[in-house]
C-alpha positions, 0 to 999 in steps of 0.5 A, spaced: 883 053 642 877 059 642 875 064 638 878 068 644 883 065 645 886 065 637 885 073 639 888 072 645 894 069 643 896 073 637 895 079 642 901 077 645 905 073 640 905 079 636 909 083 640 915 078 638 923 078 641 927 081 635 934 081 639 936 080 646 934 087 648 928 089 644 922 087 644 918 089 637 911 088 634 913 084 627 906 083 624 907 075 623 906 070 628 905 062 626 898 059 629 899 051 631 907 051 629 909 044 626 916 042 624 917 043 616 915 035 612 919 035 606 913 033 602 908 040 604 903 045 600 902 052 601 896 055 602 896 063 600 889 065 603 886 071 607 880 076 604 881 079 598 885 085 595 888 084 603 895 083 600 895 074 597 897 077 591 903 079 593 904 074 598 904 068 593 909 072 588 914 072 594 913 066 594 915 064 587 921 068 587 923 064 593 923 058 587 916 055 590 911 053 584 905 056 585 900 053 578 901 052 571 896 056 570 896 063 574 892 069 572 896 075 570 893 080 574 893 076 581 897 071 581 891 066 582 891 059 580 886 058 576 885 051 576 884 052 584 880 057 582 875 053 579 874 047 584 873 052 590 868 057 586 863 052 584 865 048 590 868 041 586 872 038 593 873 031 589 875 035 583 880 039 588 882 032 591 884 029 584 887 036 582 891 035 588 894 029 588 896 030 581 900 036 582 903 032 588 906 027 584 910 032 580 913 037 586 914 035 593 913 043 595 908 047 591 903 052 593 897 056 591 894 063 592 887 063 592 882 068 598 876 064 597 879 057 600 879 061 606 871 058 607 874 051 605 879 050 610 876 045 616 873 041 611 878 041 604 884 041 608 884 034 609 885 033 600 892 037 601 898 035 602 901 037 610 898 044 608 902 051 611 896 056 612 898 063 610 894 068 612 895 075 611 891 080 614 890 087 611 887 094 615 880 093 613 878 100 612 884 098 605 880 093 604 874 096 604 876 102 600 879 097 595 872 094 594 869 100 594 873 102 587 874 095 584 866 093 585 863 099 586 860 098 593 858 103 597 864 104 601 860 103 609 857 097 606 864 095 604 867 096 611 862 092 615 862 086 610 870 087 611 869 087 618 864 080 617 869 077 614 875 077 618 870 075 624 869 068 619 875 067 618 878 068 625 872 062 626 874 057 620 881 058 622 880 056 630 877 051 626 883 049 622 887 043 624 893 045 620 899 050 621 898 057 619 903 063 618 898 070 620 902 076 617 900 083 617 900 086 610 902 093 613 908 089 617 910 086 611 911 093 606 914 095 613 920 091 613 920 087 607 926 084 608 924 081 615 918 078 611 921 075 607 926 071 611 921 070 615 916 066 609 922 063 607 922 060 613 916 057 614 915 055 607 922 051 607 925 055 601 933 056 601 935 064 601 941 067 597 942 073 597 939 074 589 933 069 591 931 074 597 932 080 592 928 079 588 922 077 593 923 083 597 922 086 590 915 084 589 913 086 596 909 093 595 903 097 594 899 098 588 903 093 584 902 096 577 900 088 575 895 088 579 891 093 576 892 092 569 887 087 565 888 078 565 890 077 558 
């Protein structure tokens, strides 16, 4: 499928039936869906400060591991975190394989591995994309404050990025689950069913409390340092 046809596609996918009668724009579509395998890995990615961090923690409610080592802050597996930034696609592949031989579902948070979808998917085990997209003026004001950017620099970097990304997942071969971050804070409760869904994870009415918790803006973890 074109670059113009993914953007075709969730135009008119995102307008989602929600009852027999209704018709709503849910913010959530999955590109390329595919049957859940038993044996997968989630791949949390998407531009930073878009939302990932938020997502990866809904998915450790729902029971899914997400790294032994995570950063406190973001959430970020920092061992996934060191083979994507310097580039170490054979050390990722053997990261992978180990993580496989102890947990038939895991997953990771990690923006940068957007860049790395055509090619590095390929080392991950039946790989479930999920993509979050954020408005990209939040994106831009939120670079703007966090690295000092000048915020119309920062907006058009933002807007780059997202034109890339739309490529490297045209160019991706796997199912991913594209969700709007400002859908998800909309209606939490239905993001959360509908992650638990595409991941596999079963959902008591604890475990869905507990993931719909997380689902907010400005998370006070996030803005305080890594220990």
């Amino acid at each position: 499928m074109s670059l113009r046809g993914i953007v075709k596609s969730m135009l008119d996918n995102l307008t989602t039936a929600t009852t027999d009668v209704a018709r709503t724009n849910t913010g959530c579509w999955v590109l390329r869906p595919a049957a859940l395998p038993a044996e997968a890995t989630m791949v949390v990615t998407g531009l930073g400060r878009s939302g990932t961090t938020m997502i990866a923690r809904v998915l450790s409610e729902l029971g899914i591991f997400i790294g032994a080592s995570l950063a406190r802050r973001t959430s970020e597996d920092l061992d996934v975190k060191k083979y994507v930034k310097a580039g170490d696609e054979a050390g990722f592949e053997c990261f992978c394989r180990l993580r496989d031989a102890e947990h038939p579902v895991w997953g990771f948070k990690n923006p940068g591995f957007r860049d790395h979808l055509p090619l590095w998917e390929k080392h991950v085990r039946n790989p479930r994309v999920i993509f979050v997209f954020r408005d990209i003026l939040a994106v831009a004001q939120r670079n703007h404050l966090a690295l000092n950017m000048d915020l119309q620099e920062a907006l058009g970097l933002a807007a780059r990025s997202y034109v890339k990304a739309l490529k490297r997942l045209e160019e991706s071969q796997c199912p991913a689950l594209l969700l709007s971050y400002e859908k998800c804070l909309a209606d939490p409760e239905f993001a959360v069913a509908r992650i638990a869904e595409y991941c596999g994870a079963p959902l008591d009415p604890e475990r869905a409390g507990a993931a719909k918790a997380v689902i907010k803006n400005g998370d006070a973890r996030y803005f305080a340092a890594d220990a």
